[in-house]
N, C-alpha and C positions, 0 to 999 in steps of 0.2 A: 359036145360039138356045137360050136354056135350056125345060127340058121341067117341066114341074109336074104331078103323080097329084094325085088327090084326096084321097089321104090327107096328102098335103103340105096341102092347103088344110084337111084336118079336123084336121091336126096344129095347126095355125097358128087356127083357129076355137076349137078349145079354150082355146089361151094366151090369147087375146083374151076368150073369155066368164070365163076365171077372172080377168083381169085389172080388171073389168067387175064381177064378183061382189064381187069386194074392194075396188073402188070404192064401189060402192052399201049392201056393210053398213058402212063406215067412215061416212059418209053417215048411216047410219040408227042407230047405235051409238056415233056419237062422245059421247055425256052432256054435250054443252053446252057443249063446248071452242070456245073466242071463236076461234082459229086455226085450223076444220076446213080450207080448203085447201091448209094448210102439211099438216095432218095425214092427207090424204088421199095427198097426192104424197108422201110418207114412205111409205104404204103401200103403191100402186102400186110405188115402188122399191123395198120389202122382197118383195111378192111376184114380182117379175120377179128380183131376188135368189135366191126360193126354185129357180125355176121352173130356174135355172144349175144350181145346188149340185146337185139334181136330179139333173138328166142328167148331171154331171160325176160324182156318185157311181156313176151304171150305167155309164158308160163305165167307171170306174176297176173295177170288176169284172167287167164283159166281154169289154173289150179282152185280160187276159193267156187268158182260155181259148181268144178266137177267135186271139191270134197264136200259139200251143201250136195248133191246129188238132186239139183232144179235146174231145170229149165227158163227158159221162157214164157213155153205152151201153160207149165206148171206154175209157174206166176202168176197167168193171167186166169189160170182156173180159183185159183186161190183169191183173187179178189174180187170176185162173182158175188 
């Protein structure tokens, strides 16, 4: 049985309301474009796009300090 925090469901409420945001100004900002639901769903897939790239760029900069198991504190003791 998987276990869900709250901060999983406020992680996961965020990506939905930005998702939702980006809906509704595409919506309100499209200038008259005869194709808005083609141009909305372009949208939606560019911001579930962003929301990736995202998190792949914090991994791709956290992962090597948490697998090195240093800090910063631990840096700066180490050059003493």
């Amino acid at each position: 049985m998987l276990k869900y925090s709250s901060s999983d469901f406020l992680k996961l409420g965020f990506a939905i309301f930005f998702l939702i945001f980006v809906l509704i100004f595409n919506f309100l900002s499209n200038g008259g474009v005869l194709n808005n639901i083609f141009l909305a769903v372009v949208a939606l897939i560019g911001a579930y796009m962003a929301m990736n790239i995202g998190a792949n760029d914090v991994l791709n900069n956290v992962g090597p300090a948490i697998r090195a198991k240093t800090s910063g504190k631990q840096k700066r003791k180490n050059k003493r």
